[in-house]
C-alpha positions as CSV (number, residue, x, y, z in Angstrom):
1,X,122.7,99.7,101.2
2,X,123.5,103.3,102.4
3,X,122.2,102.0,106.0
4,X,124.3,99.1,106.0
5,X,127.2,101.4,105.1
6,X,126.6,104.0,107.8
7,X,126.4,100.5,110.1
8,X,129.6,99.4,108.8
9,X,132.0,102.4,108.1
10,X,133.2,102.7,111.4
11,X,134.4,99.4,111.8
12,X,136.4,99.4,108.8
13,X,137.6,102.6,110.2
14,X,139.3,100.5,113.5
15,X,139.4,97.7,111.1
16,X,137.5,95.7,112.8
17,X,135.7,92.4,111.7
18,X,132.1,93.3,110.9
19,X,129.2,90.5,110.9
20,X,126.5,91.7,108.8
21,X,122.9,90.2,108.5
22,X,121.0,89.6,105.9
23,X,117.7,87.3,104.4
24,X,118.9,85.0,101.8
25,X,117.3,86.7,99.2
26,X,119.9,90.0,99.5
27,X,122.7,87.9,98.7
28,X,123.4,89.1,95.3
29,X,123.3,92.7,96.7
30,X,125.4,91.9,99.8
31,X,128.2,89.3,98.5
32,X,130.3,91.7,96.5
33,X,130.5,93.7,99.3
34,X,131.8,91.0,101.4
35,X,134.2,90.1,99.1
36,X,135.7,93.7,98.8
37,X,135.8,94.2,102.1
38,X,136.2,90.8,104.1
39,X,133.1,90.9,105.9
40,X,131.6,88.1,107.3
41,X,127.7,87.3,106.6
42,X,125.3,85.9,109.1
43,X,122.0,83.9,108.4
44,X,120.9,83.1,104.4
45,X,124.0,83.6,102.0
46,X,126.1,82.9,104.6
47,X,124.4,79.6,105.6
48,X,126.1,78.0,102.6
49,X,129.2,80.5,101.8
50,X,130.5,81.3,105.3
51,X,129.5,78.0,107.7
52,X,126.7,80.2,109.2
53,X,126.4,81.7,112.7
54,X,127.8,78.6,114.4
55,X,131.6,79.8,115.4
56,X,131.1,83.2,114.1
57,X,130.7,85.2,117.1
58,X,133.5,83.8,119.3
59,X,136.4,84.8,117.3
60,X,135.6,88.2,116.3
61,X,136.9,91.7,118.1
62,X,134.2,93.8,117.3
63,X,130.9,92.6,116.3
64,X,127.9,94.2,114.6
65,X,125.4,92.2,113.9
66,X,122.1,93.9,112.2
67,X,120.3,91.7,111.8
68,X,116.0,90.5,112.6
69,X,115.3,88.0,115.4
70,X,116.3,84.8,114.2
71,X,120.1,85.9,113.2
72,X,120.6,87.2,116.2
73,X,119.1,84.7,118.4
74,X,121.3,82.2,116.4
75,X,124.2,84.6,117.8
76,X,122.9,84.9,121.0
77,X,122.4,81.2,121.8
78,X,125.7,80.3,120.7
79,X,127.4,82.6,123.4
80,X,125.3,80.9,125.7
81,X,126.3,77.7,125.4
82,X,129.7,78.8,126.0
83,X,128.3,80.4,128.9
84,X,128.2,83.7,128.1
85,X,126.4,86.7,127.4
86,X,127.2,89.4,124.6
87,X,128.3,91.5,127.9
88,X,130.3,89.6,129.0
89,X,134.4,89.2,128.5
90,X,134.1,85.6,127.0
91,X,132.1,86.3,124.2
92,X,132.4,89.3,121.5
93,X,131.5,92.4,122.3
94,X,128.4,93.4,119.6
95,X,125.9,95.6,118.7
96,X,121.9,94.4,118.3
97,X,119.5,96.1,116.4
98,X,116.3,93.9,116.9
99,X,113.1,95.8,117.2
100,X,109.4,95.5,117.1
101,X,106.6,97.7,117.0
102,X,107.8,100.9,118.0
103,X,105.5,102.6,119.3
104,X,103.8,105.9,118.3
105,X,102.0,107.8,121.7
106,X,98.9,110.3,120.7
107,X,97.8,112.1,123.4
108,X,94.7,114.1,124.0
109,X,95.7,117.6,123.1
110,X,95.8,116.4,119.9
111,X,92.0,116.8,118.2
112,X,92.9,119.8,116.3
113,X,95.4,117.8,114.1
114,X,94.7,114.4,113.8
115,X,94.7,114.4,109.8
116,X,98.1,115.6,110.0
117,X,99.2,112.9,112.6
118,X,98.1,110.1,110.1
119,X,99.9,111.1,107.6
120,X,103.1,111.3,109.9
121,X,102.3,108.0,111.1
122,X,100.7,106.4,107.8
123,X,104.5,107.1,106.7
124,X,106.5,105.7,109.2
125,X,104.3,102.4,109.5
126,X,104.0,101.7,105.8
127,X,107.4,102.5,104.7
128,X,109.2,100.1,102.2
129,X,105.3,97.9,103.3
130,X,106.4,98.1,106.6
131,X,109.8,96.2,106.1
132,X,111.9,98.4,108.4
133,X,113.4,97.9,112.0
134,X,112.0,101.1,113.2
135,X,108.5,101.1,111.8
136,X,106.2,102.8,113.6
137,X,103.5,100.0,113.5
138,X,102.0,100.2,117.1
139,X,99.9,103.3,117.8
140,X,98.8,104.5,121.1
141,X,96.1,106.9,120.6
142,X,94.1,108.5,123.4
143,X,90.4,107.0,123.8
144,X,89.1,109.7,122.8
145,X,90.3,110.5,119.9
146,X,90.5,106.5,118.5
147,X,87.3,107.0,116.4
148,X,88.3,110.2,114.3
149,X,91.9,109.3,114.1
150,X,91.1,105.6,113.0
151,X,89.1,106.9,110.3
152,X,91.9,109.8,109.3
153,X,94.5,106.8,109.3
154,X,92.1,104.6,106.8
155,X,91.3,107.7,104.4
156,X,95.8,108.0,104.0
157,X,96.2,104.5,104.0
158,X,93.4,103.7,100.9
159,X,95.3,106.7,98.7
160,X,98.4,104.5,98.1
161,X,99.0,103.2,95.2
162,X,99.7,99.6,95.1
163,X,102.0,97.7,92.1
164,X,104.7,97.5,90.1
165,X,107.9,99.4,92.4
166,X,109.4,100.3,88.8
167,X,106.1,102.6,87.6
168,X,106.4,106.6,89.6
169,X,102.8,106.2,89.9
170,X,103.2,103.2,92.4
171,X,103.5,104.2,96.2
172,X,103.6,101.1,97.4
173,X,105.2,97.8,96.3
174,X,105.3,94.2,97.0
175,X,106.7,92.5,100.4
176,X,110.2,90.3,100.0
177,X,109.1,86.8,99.5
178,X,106.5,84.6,99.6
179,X,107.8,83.8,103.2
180,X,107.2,87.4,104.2
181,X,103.6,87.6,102.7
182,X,102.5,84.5,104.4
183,X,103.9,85.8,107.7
184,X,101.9,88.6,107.7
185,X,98.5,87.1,106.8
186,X,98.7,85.0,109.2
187,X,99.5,87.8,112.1
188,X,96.6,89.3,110.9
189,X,94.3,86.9,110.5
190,X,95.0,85.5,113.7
191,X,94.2,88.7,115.1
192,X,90.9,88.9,113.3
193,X,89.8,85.9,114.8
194,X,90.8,86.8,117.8
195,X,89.1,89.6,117.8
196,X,90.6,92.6,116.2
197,X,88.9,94.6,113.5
198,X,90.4,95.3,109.7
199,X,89.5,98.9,108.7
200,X,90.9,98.7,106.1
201,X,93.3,95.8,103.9
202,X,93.2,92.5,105.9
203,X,94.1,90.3,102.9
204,X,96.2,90.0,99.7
205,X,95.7,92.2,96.5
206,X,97.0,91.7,92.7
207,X,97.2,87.6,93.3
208,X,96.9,87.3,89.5
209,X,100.0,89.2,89.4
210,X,102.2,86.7,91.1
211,X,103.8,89.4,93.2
212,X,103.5,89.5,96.7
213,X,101.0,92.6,97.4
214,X,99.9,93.0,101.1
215,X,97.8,96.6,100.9
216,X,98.3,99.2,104.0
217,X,96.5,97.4,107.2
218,X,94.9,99.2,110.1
219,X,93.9,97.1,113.2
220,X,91.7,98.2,115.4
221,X,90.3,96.6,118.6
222,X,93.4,95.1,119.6
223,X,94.9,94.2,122.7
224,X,98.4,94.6,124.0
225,X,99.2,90.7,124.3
226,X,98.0,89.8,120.8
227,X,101.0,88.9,118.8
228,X,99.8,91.5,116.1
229,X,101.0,93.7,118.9
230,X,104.2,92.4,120.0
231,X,106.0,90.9,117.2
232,X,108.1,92.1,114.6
233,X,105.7,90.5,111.3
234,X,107.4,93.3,109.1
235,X,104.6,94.5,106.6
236,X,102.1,97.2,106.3
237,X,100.5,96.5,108.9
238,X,99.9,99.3,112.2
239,X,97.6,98.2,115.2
240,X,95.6,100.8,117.1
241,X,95.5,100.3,120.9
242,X,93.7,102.8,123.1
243,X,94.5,104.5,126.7
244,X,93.0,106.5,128.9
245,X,96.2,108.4,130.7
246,X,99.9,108.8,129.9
247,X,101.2,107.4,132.8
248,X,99.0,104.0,130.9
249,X,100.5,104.9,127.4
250,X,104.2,104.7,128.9
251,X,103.2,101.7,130.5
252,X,102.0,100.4,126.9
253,X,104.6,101.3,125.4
254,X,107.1,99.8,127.7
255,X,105.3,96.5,127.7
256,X,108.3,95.3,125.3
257,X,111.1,92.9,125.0
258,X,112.4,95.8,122.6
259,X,112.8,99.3,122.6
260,X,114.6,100.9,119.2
261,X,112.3,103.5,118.5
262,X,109.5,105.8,119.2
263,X,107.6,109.1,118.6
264,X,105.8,111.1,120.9
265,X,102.7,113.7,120.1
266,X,101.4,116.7,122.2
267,X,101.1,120.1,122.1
268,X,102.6,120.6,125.5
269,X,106.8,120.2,125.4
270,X,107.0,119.6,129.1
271,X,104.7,116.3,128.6
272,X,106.5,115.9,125.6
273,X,109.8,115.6,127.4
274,X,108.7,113.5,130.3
275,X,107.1,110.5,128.0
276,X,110.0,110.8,126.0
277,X,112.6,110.2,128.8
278,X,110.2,107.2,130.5
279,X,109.9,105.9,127.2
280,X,112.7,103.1,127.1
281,X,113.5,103.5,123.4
282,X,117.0,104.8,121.8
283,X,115.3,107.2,119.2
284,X,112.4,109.3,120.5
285,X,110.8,111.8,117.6
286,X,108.9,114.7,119.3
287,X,105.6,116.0,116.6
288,X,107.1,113.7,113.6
289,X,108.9,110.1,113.2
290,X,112.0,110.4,112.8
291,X,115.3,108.1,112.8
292,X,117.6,110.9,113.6
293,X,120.4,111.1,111.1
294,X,124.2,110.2,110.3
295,X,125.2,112.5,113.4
296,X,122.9,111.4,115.7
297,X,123.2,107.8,118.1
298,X,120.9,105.2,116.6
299,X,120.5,102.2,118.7
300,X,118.0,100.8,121.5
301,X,117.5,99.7,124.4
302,X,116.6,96.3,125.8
303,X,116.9,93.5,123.5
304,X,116.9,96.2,120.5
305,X,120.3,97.5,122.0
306,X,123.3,95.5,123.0
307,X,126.3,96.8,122.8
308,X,126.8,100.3,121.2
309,X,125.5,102.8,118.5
310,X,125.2,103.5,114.5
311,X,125.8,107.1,113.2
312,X,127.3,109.4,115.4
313,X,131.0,109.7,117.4
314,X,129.2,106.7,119.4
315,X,129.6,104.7,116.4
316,X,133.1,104.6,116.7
317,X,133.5,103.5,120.6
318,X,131.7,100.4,120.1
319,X,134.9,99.4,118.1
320,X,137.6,100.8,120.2
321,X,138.8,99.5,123.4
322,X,140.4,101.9,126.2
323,X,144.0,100.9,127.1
324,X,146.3,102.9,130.0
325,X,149.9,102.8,129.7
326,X,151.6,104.7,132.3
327,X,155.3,105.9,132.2
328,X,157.0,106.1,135.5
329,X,160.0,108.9,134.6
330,X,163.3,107.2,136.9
């Protein structure tokens, strides 16, 4: 909720209407807030309370919409059919935050602290299992160091604690729905068979529990144009894919309808810098993941970044438009 308020704030500031996105099963979270604050609600609650997407984006001023792929698609298409594009003056201006597999670029001066990089990146893939926009599930590691790393990566994924999200001892809790837990065990075993190797997880724990338990997944063996590798399954789930140069791991990296986040390792600052600015994401952590914070831009580029910013001054322009009026003195 505190996300979807930073999201939000500045359009009630130029009291603006806001779309917000949400699955279904947030309803009871989100609803209140809609009705304190006349938002309207794309995809699940608002299928039934609000008429849906359908008409929703066309008769808005400012738009955000945060929502996953299928929301804004909906949103999307619709402007489309009216022929036009959420750049263009017939439709609403808006703000996307779609994303998939950020990815997380290991380079070779790194051998002397790999144990340190998995835990850095064994926190920003399995995060709230993986559920998050910026997760950094796709991990570009320098050949040479796949082996050691791979193994680091497994020893920090097989500590967490799997269960019940109300006992402090649990680390990691249960996926969303049913839905979501099906989703991802087919991503990965579809990869399997095609291929890919489970180090470690690879299928569902505490069944007799009826809770939807996915453990912390590392892939290894994978290939850039698996799905496992492009799409957006949200679970703990982080593929391993290997490279031999950096102008190849920008490449990687770039190979992306999306482009929301990224993080960048190397002792030298000056490669540091360059991957980071070839890099088409909107957040790029240097030696750590990171999201930036409530004064920094957070948005992406591609399809992860139509229209404007959260957090930051920027947040505020994507709801303001520029008008000149100009006084000839007779």
């Amino acid at each position: 909720m505190a996300d979807r308020a930073a999201a939000q704030g500045p359009g009630d500031v130029r009291g603006r209407e806001v779309v917000r996105g949400c699955s279904d099963r947030q309803a009871d979270l989100v609803l209140p807030v809609i009705e304190a604050r006349s938002v309207v609600l794309v995809q699940g609650a608002a299928d039934a309370r609000h008429g849906g997407v359908q008409g929703v984006g066309g008769r808005l001023q400012g738009l955000l919409a945060v929502a996953g792929d299928r929301g804004g698609e909906q949103l999307v298409g619709e402007g489309e059919q009216r022929g036009a594009t959420p750049r263009t003056p017939t439709s609403s201006r808006s703000c996307w935050r779609w994303a998939a597999r950020a990815p997380q670029i290991v380079i070779a001066d790194n051998g002397d602290r790999l144990g340190l990089i998995a835990e850095d990146l064994a926190e920003a893939a399995f995060f709230a299992m993986g559920q998050n926009c910026s997760a950094g599930s796709r991990i570009l590691i320098h050949s040479s160091l796949l082996e050691e790393f791979a193994g680091e990566l497994v020893a920090v994924a097989e500590k967490a604690v799997i269960g019940d999200p109300q006992d402090p001892a649990t680390t990691l809790g249960p996926l969303i729905e049913a839905d979501a837990l099906e989703r991802v065990t087919r991503y990965v075993d579809e990869a399997v068979a095609s291929g890919a190797v489970a180090r470690t997880g690879g299928a569902r724990v505490l069944e007799s529990t009826g809770g939807y338990f996915y453990p912390p997944t590392v892939l290894t063996s994978v290939t850039q144009d698996m799905p496992v590798a492009r799409v957006e399954i949200f679970g703990p789930v982080v593929v391993l894919i290997p490279f031999e140069t950096v102008d190849e791991a920008i490449e990687i990296a770039n190979d992306s309808p999306y482009g929301l986040a990224a993080t960048v390792w190397s002792h030298d600052v000056d490669t540091a810098l360059r991957i980071a600015r070839e890099v088409r994401a909107g957040t790029i952590g240097v030696n750590g993941y990171s999201e930036g914070d409530i004064s920094t831009p957070f948005g992406g580029y591609k399809q992860s970044g139509f229209g404007g910013r959260d957090n930051g001054l920027e947040a505020l322009q994507q709801y303001t438009e520029t008008k000149t009026i100009w006084i000839t003195l007779r």
